[in-house]
C-alpha positions as CSV (number, residue, x, y, z in Angstrom):
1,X,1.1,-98.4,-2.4
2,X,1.2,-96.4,0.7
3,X,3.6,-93.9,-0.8
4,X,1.5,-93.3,-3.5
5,X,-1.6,-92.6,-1.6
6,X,-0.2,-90.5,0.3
7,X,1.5,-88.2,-2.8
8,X,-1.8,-88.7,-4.7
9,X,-2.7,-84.6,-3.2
10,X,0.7,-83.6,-4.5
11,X,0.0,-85.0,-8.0
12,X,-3.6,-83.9,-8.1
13,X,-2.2,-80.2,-7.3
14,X,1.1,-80.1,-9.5
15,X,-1.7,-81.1,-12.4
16,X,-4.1,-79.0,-11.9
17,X,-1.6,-75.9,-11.8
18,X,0.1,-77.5,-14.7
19,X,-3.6,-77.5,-16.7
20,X,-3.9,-73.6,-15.6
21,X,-1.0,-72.8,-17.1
22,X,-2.4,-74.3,-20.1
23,X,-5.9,-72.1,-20.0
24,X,-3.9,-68.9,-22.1
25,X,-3.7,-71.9,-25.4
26,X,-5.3,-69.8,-28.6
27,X,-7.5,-73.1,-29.3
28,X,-10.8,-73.0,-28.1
29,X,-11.1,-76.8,-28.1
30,X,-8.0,-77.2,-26.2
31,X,-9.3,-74.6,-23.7
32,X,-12.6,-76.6,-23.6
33,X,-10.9,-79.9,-22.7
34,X,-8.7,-78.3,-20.0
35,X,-11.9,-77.2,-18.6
36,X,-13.5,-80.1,-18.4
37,X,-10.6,-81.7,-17.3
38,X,-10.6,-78.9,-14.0
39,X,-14.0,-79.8,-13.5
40,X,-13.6,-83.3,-13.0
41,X,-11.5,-82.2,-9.6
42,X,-14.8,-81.3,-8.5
43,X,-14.9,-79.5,-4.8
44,X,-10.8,-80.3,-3.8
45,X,-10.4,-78.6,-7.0
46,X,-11.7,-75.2,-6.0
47,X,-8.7,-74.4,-2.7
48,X,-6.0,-75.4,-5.2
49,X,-7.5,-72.9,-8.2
50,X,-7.7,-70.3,-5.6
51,X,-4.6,-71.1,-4.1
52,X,-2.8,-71.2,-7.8
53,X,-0.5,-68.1,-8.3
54,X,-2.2,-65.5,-10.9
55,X,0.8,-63.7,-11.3
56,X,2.3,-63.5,-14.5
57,X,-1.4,-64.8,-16.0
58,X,-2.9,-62.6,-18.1
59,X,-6.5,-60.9,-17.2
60,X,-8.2,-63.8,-19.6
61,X,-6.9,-66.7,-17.6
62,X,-7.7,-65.0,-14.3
63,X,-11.1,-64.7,-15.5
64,X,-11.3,-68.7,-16.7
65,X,-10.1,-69.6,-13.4
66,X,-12.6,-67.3,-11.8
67,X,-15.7,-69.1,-13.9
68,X,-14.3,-72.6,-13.3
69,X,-14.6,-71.7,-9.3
70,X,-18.2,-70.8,-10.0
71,X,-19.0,-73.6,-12.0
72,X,-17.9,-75.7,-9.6
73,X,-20.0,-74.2,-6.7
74,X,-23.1,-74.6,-9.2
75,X,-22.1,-77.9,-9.5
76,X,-21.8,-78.7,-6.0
77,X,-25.4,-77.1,-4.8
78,X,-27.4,-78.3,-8.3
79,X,-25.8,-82.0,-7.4
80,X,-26.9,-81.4,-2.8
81,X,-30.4,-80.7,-4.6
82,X,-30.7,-83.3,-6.3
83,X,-30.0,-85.5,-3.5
84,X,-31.8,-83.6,-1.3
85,X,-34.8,-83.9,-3.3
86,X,-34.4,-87.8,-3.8
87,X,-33.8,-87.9,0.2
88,X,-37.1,-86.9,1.3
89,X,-35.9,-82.8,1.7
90,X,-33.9,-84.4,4.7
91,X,-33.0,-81.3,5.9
92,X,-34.4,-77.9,5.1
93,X,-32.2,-75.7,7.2
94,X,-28.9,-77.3,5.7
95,X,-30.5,-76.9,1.9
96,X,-31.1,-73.3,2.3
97,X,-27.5,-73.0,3.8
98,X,-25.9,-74.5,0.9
99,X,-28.0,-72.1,-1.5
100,X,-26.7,-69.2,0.9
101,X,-23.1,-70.0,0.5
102,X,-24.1,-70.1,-3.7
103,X,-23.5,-66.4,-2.9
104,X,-21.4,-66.3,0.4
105,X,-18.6,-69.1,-0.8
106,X,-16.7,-68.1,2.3
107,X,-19.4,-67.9,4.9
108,X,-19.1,-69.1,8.7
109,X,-21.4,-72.6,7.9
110,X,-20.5,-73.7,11.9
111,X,-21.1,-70.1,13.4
112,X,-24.6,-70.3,11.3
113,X,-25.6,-74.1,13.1
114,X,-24.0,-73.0,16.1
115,X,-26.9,-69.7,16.5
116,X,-29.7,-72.2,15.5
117,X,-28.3,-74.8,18.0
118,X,-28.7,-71.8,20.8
119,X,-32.3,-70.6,19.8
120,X,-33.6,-74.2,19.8
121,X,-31.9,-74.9,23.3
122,X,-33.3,-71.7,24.6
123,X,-36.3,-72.3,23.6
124,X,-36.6,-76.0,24.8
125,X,-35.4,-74.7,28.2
126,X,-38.7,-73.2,28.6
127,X,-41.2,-76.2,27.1
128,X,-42.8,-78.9,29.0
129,X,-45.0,-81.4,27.8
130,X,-48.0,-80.2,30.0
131,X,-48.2,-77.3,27.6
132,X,-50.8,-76.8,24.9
133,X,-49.9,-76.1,21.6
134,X,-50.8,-72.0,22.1
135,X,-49.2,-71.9,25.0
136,X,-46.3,-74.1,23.4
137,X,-46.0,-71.5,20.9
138,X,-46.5,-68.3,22.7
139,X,-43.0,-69.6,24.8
140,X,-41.6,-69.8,21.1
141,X,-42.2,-66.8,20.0
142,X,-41.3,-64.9,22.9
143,X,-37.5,-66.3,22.8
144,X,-37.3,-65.9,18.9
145,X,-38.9,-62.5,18.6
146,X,-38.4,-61.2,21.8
147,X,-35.1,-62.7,23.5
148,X,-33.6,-62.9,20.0
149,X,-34.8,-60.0,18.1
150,X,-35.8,-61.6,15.1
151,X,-38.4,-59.7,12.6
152,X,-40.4,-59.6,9.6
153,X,-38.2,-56.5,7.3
154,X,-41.0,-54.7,5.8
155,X,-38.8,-52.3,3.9
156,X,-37.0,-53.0,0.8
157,X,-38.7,-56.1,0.5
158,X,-37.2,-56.8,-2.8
159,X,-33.5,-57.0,-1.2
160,X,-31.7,-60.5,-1.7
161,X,-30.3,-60.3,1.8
162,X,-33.9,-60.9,2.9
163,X,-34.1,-64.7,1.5
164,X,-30.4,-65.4,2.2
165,X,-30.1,-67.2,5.7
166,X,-26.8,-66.2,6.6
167,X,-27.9,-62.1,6.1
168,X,-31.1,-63.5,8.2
169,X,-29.6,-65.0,10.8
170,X,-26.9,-62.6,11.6
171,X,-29.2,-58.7,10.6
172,X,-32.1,-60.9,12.4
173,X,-34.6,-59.6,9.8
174,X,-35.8,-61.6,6.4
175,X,-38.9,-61.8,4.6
176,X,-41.7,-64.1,5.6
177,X,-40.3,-67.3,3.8
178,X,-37.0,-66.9,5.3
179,X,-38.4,-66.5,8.7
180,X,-40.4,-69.0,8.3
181,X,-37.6,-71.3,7.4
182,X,-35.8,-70.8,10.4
183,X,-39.1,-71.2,12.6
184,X,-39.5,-74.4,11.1
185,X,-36.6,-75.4,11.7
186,X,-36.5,-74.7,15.0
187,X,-39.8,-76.8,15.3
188,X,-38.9,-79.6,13.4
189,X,-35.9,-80.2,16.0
190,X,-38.5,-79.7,18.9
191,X,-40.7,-81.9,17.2
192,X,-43.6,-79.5,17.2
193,X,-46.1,-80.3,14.7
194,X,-45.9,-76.9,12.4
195,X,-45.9,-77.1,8.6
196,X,-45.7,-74.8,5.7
197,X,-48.2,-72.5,3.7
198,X,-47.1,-71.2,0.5
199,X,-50.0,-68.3,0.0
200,X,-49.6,-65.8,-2.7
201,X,-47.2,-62.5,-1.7
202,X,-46.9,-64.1,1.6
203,X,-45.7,-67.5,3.9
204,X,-47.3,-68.4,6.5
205,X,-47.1,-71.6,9.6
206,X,-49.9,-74.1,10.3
207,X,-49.8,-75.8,13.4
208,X,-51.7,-79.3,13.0
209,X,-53.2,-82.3,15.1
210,X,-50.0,-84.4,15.6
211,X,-52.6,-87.7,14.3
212,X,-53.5,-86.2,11.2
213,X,-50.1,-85.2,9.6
214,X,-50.0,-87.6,7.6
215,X,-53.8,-88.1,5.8
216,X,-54.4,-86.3,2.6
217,X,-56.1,-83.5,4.9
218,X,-53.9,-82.1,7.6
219,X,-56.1,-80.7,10.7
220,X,-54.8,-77.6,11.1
221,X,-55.8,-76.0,14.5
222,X,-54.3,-72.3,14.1
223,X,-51.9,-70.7,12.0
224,X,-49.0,-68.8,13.0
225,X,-47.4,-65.8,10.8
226,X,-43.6,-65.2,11.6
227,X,-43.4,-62.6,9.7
228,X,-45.7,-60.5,12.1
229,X,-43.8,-61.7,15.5
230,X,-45.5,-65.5,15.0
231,X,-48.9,-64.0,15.3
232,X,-52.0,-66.5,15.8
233,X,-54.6,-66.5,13.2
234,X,-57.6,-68.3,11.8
235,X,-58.9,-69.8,8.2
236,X,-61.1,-66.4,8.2
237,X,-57.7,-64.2,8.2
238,X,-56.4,-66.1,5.4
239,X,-60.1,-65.6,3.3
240,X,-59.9,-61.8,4.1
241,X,-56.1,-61.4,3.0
242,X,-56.7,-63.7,-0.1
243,X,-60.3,-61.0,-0.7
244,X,-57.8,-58.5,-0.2
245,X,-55.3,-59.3,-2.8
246,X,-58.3,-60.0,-5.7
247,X,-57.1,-64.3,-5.1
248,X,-59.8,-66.8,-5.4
249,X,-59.3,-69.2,-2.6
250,X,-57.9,-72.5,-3.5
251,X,-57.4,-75.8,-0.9
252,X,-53.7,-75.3,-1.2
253,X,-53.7,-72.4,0.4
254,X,-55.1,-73.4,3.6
255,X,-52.7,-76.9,3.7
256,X,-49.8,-77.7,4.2
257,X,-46.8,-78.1,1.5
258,X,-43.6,-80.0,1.6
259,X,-40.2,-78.7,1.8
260,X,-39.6,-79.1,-2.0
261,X,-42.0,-76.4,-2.5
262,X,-40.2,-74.0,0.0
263,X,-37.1,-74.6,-1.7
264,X,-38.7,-73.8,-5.1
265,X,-40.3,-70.4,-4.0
266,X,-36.9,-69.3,-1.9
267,X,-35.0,-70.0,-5.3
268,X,-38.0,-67.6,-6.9
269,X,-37.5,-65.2,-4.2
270,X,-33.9,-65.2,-5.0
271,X,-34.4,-64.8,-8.8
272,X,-37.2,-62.1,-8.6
273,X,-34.5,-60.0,-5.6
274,X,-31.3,-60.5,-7.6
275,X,-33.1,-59.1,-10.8
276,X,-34.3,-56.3,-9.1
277,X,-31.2,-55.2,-7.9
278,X,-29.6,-55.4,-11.9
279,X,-27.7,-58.7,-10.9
280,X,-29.3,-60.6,-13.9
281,X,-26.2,-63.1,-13.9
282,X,-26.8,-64.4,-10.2
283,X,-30.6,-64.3,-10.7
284,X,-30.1,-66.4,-14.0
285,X,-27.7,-68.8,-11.8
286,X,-30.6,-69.6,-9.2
287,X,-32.7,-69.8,-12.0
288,X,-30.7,-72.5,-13.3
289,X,-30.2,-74.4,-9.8
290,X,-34.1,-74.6,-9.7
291,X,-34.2,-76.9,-12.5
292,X,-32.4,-79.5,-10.1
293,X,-35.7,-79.6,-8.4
294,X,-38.5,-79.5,-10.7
């Protein structure tokens, strides 16, 4: 028994090179069923189709093998969705992260954790519990906008790299969702009371009475906007930029919302950016992802 554990990764690869070479059949069932097949390997699947040899396929094959490795991805982040939903949104920061590496397969997931992990440590550094929550928040955003750099891009605004967190965390410029997302998440792990907005054409932070978090009504006591260097504003900013836009005010847009709606307007974002840019086929892929949330 032991020698067949450990040969099971031998078999599992000498079939699943054996089913490539079977991906050039003229029957489009067959091909069907050695696709499925692939797709039941799931994520150990995707090194070995990678590492298979494409020489001597012809440009068809290379191309099967190229959607399988896609569909699998799809399949992986549709499938952490679901879960992530089911969990309670767990964790926002690693949700975005797989939705980032939907696009950057290859990205540096540790170097990515490893730069939050240094913000958040930076800023701690500087807190202490005799603070108030302004003051608490001024020290924030003078290591994250000013030590670190980051900032709301207000150019090209319909660019993908601005939703994707690894082209936000390393170009240290996003959109005011994305930095958003990484200010929560920075608060979350400091356990500083700051929630979510999801206004129209913008995202903004509410900072809230620790007691009241969880009652229907969330007392908020400021809001922040990350987008403009973490700003401090009122309920009356938000009525003049909602008079400004022609929106009629609605309760939702002075409470909080829950990390399930974040999620649903980065994927948005990400649909609205990729069409803009003539990538319908990525935009109709986080189109599709979205469903595993609705």
């Amino acid at each position: 028994m032991q020698d067949t554990a450990m040969n099971l990764p031998n078999i599992k690869s000498a079939e699943l090179k054996a089913l490539v070479q079977l991906l050039d059949d003229p029957d489009l069932a067959v091909i069907n069923q050695i696709e499925d097949r692939i797709l039941d390997f799931g994520e150990e699947a995707i090194e070995l189709l990678e590492e298979t040899s494409i020489y001597g396929l012809d440009n068809e094959v290379i191309n099967r093998i190229s959607e399988l490795v896609q569909k699998i991805r799809f399949n992986l982040v549709y499938s952490k969705l679901v879960e992530w939903k089911n969990k309670d949104q767990a964790s926002l920061f690693e949700m975005v992260l797989s939705i980032s590496a939907m696009h950057y397969p290859k990205m540096d997931v540790n170097a990515l954790r490893n730069l939050m992990d240094k913000i958040t440590r930076d800023v701690w550094l500087e807190m202490n519990e005799d603070l108030t929550p302004l003051e608490k928040v001024q020290i924030f955003n003078h290591i994250f906008f000013e030590v670190y750099s980051f900032y709301g891009n207000k150019g090209n605004l319909s660019a993908p790299q601005n939703s994707l967190i690894k082209d936000v965390l390393e170009s240290k410029k996003g959109n005011s969702l994305s930095m958003s997302i990484l200010y929560l998440e920075i608060a979350k792990r400091l356990n500083m009371p700051i929630y979510g907005i999801d206004l129209p054409q913008n995202f903004v932070l509410a900072y809230v009475n620790d007691e009241s978090v969880l009652s229907a009504k969330h007392r908020v006591l400021f809001y922040i906007n990350p987008f403009n260097k973490g700003i401090i504003f009122t309920k009356k900013d938000i009525d003049a930029f909602l008079k400004q836009i022609n929106e009629t005010p609605q309760n939702a847009y002075y409470q909080v919302c829950d990390n399930v709606s974040i999620v649903k307007r980065l994927l948005s974002e990400l649909v609205e950016s990729f069409s803009a840019v003539g990538q319908e086929d990525t935009a109709e892929t986080y189109k599709r992802l979205s469903k595993a949330i609705d």
